[in-house]
N, C-alpha and C positions, 0 to 999 in steps of 0.2 A: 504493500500500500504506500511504501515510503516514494516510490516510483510515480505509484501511481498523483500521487499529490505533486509532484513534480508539471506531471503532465496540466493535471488541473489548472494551475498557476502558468502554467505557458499559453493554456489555451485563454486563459483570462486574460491575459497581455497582450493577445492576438483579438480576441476581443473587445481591448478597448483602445488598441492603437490608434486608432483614427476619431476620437474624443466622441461627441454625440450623434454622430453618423455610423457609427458601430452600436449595435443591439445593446451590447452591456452598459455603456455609457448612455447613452438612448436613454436606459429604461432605470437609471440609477441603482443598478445591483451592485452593491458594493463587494471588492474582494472574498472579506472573509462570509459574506454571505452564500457567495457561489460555493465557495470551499463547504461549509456547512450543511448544504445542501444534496452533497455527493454522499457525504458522510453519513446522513440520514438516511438515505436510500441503499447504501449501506448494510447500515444496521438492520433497517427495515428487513431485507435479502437474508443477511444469516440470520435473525430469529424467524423466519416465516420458514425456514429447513431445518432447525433444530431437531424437529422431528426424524427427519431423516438423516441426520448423524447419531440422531438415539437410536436407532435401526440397526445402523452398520454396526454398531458399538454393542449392541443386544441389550441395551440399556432400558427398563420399565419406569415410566414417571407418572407418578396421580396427579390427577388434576391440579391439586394443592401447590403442587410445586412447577408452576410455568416456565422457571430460566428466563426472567427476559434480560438476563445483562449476561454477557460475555468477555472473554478474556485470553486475548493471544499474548503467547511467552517466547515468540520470536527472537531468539539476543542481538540480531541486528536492527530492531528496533530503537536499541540506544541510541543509538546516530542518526534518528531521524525523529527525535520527541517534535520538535515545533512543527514537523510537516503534520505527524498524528493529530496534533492538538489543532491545525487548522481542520481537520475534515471532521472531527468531534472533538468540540471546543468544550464537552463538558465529561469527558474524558480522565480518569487521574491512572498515574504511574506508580510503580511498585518496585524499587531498585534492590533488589537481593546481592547486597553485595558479601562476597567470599572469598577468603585469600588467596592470592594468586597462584602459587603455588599445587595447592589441589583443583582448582580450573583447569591448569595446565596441566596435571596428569588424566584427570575426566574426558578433557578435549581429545589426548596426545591415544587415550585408548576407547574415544566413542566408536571406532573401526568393528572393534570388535564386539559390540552388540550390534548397531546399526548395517553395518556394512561399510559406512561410507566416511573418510578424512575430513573431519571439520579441519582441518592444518596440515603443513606437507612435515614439519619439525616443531621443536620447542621453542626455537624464538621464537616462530611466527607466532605460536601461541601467546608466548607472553605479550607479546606486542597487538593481539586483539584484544587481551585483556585493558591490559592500558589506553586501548583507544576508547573501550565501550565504557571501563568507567569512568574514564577521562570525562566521557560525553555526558554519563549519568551525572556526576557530579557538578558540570556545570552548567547542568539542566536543574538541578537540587537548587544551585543558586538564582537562576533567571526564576523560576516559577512560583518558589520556595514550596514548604509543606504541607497546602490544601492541596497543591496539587501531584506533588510528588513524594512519599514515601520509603525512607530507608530501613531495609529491613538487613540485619545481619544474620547468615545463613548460622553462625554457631549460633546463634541466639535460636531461631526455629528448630535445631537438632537438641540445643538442652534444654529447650522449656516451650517446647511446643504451642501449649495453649498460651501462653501468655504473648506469644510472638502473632498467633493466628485474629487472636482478641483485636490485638492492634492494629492489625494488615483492615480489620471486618469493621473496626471501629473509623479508618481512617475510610474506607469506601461508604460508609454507612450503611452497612449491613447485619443484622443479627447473628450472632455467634448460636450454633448448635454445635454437639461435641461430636456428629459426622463429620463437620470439616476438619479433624483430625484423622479420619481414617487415611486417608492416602499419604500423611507421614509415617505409616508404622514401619515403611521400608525409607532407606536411604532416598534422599533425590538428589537427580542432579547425578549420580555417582560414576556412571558409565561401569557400578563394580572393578572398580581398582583394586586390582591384584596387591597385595601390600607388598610382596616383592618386584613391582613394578618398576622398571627403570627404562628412562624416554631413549637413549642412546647415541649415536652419532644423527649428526655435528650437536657438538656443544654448542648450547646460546650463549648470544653477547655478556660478559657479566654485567655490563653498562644498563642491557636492557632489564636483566634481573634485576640488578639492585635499583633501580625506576620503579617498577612495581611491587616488589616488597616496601618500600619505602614509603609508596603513597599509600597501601594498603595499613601500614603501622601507622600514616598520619591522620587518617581517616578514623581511626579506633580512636584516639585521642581527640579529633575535635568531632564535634557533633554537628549532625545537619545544621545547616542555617534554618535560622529560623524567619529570614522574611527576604521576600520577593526582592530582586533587583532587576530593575527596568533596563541599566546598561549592559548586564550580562544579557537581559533575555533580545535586545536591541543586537547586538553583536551576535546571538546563534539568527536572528532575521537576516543580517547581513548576508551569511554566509549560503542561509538557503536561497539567497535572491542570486548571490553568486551562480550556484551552482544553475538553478533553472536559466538564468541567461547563457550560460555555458552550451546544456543540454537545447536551448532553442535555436542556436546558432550551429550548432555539430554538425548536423545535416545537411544543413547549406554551405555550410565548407568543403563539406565534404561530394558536395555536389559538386560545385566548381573547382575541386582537387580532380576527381574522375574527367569531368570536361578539357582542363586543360591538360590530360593524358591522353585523351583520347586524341586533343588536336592535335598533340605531337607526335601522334603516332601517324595521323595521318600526312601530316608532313614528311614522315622522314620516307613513308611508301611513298610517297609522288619524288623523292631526289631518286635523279639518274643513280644509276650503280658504274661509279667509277672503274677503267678497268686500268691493270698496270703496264706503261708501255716498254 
């Protein structure tokens, strides 16, 4: 969806490039109106199929209990909170943060339950950890704690209820002692062998000691506790960044193929010289 928000915002800028003579300009829709709009529609889409993921899952639900709120645990979603937060503006975040170290053995062996390499080695590992909660963290600060939430994973492994209370209190949700059932196993663990060892190439120690280190300074300071307008100003920046990037790509890259093609056909119309 973080993509997909990208798009929305480009077609929005296409849409009002040409001031009151374009539809959206026209008709005064403002930005995050159109954003909001997708996102509804949205929602709309995966609760009206609930049903049918309760299906697939062989999942039985009484009436009493409708699911009308949902929630993706995507981890590249860290790096795209303000697109999220434009497509559902009422939206909050849940940052489970966990030291890097055990990330990076989880990640280095999800192969072998999944099948599939979240990373080709252990730097890269550690250096997605860093980026995501790089992101998370200063998203903590732009948004502050209505709407983003720091949950520490050893905190939900030794005191479960008291961590789950919180997560249900900050979404305003009712606490029953089912949403305990699905920690009776590890999460997150990919089952890490305890003699698990990541192996060639060793990671940067630069890059290790970055993430242990923010991860230690993080224990020690607490979420902020209030919104900042110039942090959340500066992740706007960078999303405006990036959609002008993505809205220009293709048209580079149009006129990159065009002017290969013309050189191509130039160099077939030069005579073929021969040696005398």
């Amino acid at each position: 969806m973080a993509d997909f928000a990208v798009s929305v915002a480009i077609s929005y800028q296409i849409g009002t490039a040409r001031g009151d003579r374009t539809i959206l300009s026209g008709m005064n829709i403002a930005r995050d109106e159109f954003f909001a709009h997708f996102g509804v529609s949205i929602n709309d889409l995966i609760l009206s199929h609930r049903e049918d993921l309760d299906r697939k899952r062989k999942v039985t639900r009484p009436p009493s209990e409708p699911k009308t709120r949902w929630v993706d645990g995507t981890p590249e979603y860290s790096l795209h909170i303000y697109a999220l937060r434009k497509l559902f503006p009422e939206a909050v975040f849940i940052h489970i943060l966990r030291d890097a170290r055990s990330v990076v053995r989880s990640m280095l062996n999800f192969h072998r339950v999944a099948g599939t390499r979240l990373v080709p080695n252990e730097e890269a590992a550690y250096k997605y950890w860093l980026r995501t909660v790089t992101a998370c963290v200063q998203a903590e600060h732009a948004y502050g704690p209505k709407v983003i939430h720091r949950l520490y994973y050893s905190a939900l492994v030794d005191d479960p209820e008291r961590s789950m209370r919180s997560v249900l209190d900050f979404a305003g949700e009712p606490y029953v002692p089912k949403c305990l059932e699905p920690l009776a196993q590890r999460i997150n663990s990919s089952n890490v062998p305890e003699d698990f060892v990541a192996g060639d190439p060793a990671p940067d120690p630069g890059v290790v000691r970055d993430a242990t280190n923010l991860y230690a300074r993080l224990q020690e300071v607490p979420q902020s506790a209030e919104a900042s307008t110039a942090v959340a100003d500066e992740i706007e920046a960078a999303f405006t960044e990036r959609v002008q990037h993505m809205a220009t790509v293709d048209k580079q890259f149009r006129k990159a193929v065009q002017k290969i093609q013309t050189l191509e056909k130039q160099d077939s119309r030069e005579p073929t010289r021969r040696r005398g």
